[in-house]
N, C-alpha and C positions, 0 to 999 in steps of 0.2 A: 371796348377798346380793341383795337386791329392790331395784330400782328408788327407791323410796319409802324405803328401809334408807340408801339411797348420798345420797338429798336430805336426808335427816336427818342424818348424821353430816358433809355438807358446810356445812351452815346452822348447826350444831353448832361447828362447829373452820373460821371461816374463816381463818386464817392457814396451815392444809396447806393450803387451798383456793389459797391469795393463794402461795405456797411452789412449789407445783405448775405452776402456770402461768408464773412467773415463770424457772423452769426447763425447763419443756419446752412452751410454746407461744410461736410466734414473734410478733412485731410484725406482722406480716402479716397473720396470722388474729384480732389483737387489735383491729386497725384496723378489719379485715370487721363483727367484732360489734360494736363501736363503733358501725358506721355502723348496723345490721341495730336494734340498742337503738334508734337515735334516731329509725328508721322505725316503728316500732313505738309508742313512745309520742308520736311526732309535735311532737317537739322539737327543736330544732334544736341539734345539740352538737358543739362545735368539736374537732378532732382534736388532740391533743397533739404530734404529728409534725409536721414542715415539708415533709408529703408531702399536707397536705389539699387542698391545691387541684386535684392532681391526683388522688392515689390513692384519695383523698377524695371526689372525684366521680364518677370510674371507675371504677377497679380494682376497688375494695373496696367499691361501691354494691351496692344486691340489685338484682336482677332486673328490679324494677317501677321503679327510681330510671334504668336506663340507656335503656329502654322510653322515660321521659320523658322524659331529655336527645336520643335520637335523633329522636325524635315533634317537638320543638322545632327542631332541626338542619332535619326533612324543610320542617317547616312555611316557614322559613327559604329551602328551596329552591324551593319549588312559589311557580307564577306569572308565571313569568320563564321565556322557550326562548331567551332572549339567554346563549348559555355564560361570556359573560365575567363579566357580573351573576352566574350561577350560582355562577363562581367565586370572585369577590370576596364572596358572603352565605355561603360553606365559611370560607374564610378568615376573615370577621368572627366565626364562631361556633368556630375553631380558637381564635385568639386570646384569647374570653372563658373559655375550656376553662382553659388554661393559664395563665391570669392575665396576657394580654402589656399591655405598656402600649399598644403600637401594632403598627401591621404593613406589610408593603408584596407585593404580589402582580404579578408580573412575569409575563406569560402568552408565548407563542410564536405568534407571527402571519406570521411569515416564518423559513423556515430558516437556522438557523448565526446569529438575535437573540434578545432575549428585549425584551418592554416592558413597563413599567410602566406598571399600570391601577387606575384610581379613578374610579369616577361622574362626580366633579368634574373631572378630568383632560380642559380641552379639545386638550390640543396630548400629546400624551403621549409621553416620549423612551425611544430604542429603544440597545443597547450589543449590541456583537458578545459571545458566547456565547467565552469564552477566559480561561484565567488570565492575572494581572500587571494586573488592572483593579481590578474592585469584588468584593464577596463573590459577590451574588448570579450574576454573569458566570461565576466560579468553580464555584459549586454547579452549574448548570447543565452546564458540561461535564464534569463529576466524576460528575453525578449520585447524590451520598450526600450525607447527612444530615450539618452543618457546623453544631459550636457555636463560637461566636465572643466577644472582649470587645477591645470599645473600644479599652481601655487596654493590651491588648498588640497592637500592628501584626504581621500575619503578611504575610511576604515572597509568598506565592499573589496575595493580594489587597490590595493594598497598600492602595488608594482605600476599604478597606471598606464601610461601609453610609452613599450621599452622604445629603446631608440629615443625619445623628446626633450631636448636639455633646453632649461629655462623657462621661463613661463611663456603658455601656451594657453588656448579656449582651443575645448573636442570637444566634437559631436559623433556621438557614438549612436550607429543606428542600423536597427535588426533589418533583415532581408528575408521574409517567409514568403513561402507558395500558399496556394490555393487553401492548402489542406494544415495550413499555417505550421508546416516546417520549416525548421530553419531551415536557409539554402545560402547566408552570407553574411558579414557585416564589417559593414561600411563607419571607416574613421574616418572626420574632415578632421583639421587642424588649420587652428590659424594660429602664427605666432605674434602677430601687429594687429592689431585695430579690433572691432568689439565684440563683445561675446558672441555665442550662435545665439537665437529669440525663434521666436515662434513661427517668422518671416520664412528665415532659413529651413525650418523642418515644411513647410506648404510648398517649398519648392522643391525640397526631397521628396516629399510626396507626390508632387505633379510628376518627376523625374520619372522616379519608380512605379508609376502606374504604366504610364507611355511606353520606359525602357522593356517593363515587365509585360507588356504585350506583345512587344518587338523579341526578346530572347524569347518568350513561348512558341512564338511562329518559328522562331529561327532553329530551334531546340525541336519542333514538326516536320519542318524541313532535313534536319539532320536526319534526323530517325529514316526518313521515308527515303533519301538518298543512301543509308544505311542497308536499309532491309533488299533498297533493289541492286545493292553491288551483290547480298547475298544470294538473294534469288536469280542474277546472272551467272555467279558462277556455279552455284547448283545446277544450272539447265546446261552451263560445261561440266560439267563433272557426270553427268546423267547421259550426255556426248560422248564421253569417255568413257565411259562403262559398256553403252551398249552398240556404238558405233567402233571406237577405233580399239581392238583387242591388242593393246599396250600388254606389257609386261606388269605385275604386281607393285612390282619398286615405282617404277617411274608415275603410273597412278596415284600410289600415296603418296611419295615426293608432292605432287601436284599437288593434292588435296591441303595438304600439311601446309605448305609455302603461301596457300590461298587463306588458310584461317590463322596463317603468321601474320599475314598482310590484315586481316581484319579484326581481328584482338590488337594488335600494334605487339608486338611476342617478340623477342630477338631471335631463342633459339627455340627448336621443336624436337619431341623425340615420339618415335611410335617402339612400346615393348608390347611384344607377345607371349600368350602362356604358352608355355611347355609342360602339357598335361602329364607326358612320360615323368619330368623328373619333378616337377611341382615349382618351376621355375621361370620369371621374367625374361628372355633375350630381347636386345635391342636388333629389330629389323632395320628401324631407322635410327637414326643416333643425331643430334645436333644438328638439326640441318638450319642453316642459317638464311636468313630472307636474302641475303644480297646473293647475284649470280656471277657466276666466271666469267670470262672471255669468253668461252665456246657455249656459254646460255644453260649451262647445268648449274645446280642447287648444289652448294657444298656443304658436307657433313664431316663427322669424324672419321677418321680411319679405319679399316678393316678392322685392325687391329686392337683399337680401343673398343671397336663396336663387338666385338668377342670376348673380353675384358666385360663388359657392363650384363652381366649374367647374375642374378642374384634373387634368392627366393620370397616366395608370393607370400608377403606379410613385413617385409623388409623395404624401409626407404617409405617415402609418400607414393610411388609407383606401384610400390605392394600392397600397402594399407591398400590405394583402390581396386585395386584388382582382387584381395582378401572380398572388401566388405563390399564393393560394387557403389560406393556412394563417389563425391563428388569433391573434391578438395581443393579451396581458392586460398592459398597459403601468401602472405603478404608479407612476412620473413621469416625465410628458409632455416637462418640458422636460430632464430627461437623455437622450432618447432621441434619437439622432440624424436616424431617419427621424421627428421630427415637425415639422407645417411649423404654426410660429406666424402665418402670415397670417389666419389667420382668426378666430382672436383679436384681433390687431390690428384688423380688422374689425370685429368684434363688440362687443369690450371684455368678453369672458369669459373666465375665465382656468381652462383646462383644466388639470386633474391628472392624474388617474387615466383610462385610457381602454381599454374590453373592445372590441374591434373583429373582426366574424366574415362570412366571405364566404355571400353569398346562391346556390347553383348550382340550376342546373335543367339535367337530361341530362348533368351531368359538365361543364357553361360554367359559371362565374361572371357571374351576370347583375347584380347588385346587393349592398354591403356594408349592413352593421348596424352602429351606433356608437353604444354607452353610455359617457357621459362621467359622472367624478366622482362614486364612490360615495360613499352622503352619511351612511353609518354604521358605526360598529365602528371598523375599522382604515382606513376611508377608502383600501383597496384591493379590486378584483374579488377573489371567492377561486376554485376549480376549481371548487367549486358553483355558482359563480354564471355557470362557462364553460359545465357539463353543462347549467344551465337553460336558457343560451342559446341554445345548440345546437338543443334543441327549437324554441324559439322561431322559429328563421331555419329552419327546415325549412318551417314552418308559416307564414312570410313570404314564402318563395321560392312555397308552394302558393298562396299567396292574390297576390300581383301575376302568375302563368302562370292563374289563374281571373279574374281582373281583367280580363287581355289577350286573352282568351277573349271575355269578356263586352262587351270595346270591341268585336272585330273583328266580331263577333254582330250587339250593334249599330248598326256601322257600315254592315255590311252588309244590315239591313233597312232602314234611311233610304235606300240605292242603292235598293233593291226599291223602297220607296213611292215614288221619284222616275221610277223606270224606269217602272211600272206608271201614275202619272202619265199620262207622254210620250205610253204606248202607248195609255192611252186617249182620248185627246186628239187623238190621230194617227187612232184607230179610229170615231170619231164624227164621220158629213159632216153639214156644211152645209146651211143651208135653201135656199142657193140655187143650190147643189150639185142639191140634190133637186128644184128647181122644174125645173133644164133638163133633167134627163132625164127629168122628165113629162112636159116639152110636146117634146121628140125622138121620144117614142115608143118602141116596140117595134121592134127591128129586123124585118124582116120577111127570109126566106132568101130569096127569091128576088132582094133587092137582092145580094146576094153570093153569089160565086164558091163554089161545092161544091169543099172541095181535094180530097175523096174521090176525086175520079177524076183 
């Protein structure tokens, strides 16, 4: 039988046709052609099943339908190298997948927490990663996939989902890397219509594979855009040292204002030792990223910056300079080596504080101090200790060419005063020169021949 035999005898008897199907083809493949019809004649047709929203736009989409939802997803991603934004525009487009009513995205910013983030979130609160809390505290140390409802309290998480009155169906779901760290986790919430299923978590997972190869790149892209704002201004700063013989100040100003801008740092301070008395002074004091009217960096005053004098072992700026190690302080006034007088002074109120020893020959000759990270999680992270790092190498270079460039010259101002003296000394008198015109020439024979 022909091809053209088997459409005429099915167009012929559709009740075998309708018999046939209804027996040996499943809902699965019914739903496929479902969706596959209504691409085709470019209609919109609602799925009979209570699996539309998800298998409906997933599963059982063709080819060119999942093309478009991830094409949307990417677009979604791109424009942003801020990971947390990355994560919260995944999560927003997880959510519309699955039809949640709302959501809540908890990222990992410090070890053994998890916090919850929103754009709008300016204070954003952090819960220890442990069961006998909240769901998400739960999921996080489980790290598996947790469906949840309201209305039955489970003994793991008792506090369940804060903020959610009334009954509700969550789906609580871990967010790991590569190396299967946690790195977030994702609440859907729905307060109307039916639980999450199995539907829902295949489409979180189609989400988070796609999204999660989209923030990898974009998290690539950061870095490498990253590394070349540094290595540009390294190659100014390397300008600056060996081309335009600047004064001391105004170099490290530079340097400082460059690794405020890329730590994200509100204020900066450079102290130096004072080997005579065994003591800190601030050369630089506070200098702030924003500039004047006339394009100069401002700082504290002479005055307070004479004032910030204080011995090496004392404060977090002495601790580094004592022990030469490296201190990423995430708050200031829990830490017991930090000395609030200078606040007190100031009336600035220090948080967060990256603090890194300046050496030259294996001495510690001067600290670096970045106060107050002014984004994200409003703490330094290791990337921002690696940047630094660089940074005071190329601070330590520039104040041993500075002190180069005083002694240099200091010691041509000697030369012009010496050279001065001697000419001065080297040029007689007119009336110097009048007397030994009219003395005359000695003549020998007024004097004794000692020859003999």
């Amino acid at each position: 039988m022909s091809w053209d035999q088997v459409k005429t005898y099915l167009t012929s008897n559709p009740d075998n046709l309708e018999d046939y199907i209804l027996d040996h083809i499943g809902l699965d493949t019914l739903e496929k052609w479902l969706q596959r019809k209504s691409k085709k004649l470019n209609k919109p047709v609602k799925s009979s099943t209570s699996r539309n929203s998800c298998l409906g736009k997933w599963k059982f989409s063709v080819e060119a339908d999942k093309r478009s939802m991830l094409t949307e997803l990417s677009q979604h991603l791109v424009g942003s190298s801020n990971k947390a934004l990355l994560m919260w525009e995944l999560a927003n487009c997880i959510s519309s997948a699955v039809d949640a009513d709302q959501f809540k995205l908890y990222l990992v910013y410090t070890e053994g927490e998890i916090t919850e983030f929103a754009p709008e979130i300016e204070k954003p609160t952090s819960q220890p990663i442990r069961s006998g809390t909240t769901l998400a505290a739960h999921c996080a140390k489980v790290k598996d996939v947790l469906k949840f409802s309201t209305a039955t309290p489970d003994p793991r998480y008792p506090k369940g989902v804060p903020g959610i009155k009334g009954a509700a169906k969550v789906l609580c779901y871990p967010v790991c890397s590569e190396n299967e760290e946690l790195e977030a986790v994702i609440e859907l919430v729905r307060s109307k219509g039916h639980t999450f299923n199995e539907d829902d978590i295949e489409v979180v997972n189609s989400y988070l594979v796609w999204g999660g190869v989209s923030i990898h790149f974009a998290d690539i892209y950061s870095k490498v855009q990253h590394q070349k704002s540094v290595n540009d201004f390294l190659l100014s700063v390397v300008k600056s040292i060996f081309q335009e013989m600047i004064s001391m100040d105004t170099l490290i100003v530079q340097i400082m204002n460059q690794a405020q801008k890329l730590v994200d740092a509100d204020r900066a301070s450079l102290f130096l030792v004072d080997t005579k008395t065994n003591q800190l002074y601030a050369r630089i004091f506070d200098v702030s990223i924003e500039q004047t009217e006339d394009g100069e960096f401002s700082q504290a005053t002479k005055e307070i910056r004479d004032k910030a004098r204080f011995p090496i072992g004392k404060g977090i700026a002495g601790h580094v300079a004592q022990t030469g190690e490296t201190l990423n302080v995430a708050d200031a006034y829990k830490d017991d080596r930090f000395n609030p007088a200078i606040d007190e002074e100031t009336g600035y109120t220090t948080k967060s504080i990256l603090c890194m020893p300046i050496c030259i020959r294996g001495s510690v000759i001067g600290v670096l101090q970045m106060i107050n990270k002014k984004s994200g999680e409003e703490t330094f992270t290791t990337e921002d200790e690696e940047s630094f790092k660089t940074f005071a190498v190329y601070c330590g270079l520039a104040l041993h060419h500075a002190k180069l460039y005083d002694k240099i010259r200091r010691s041509e101002q000697k030369y012009k005063v010496a050279l001065e003296v001697l000419s001065y000394h080297n040029a007689a008198a007119m009336d110097e020169i009048e007397e030994v015109i009219n003395e005359g020439i000695p003549k020998i024979e007024d004097h004794e021949d000692i020859s003999t």
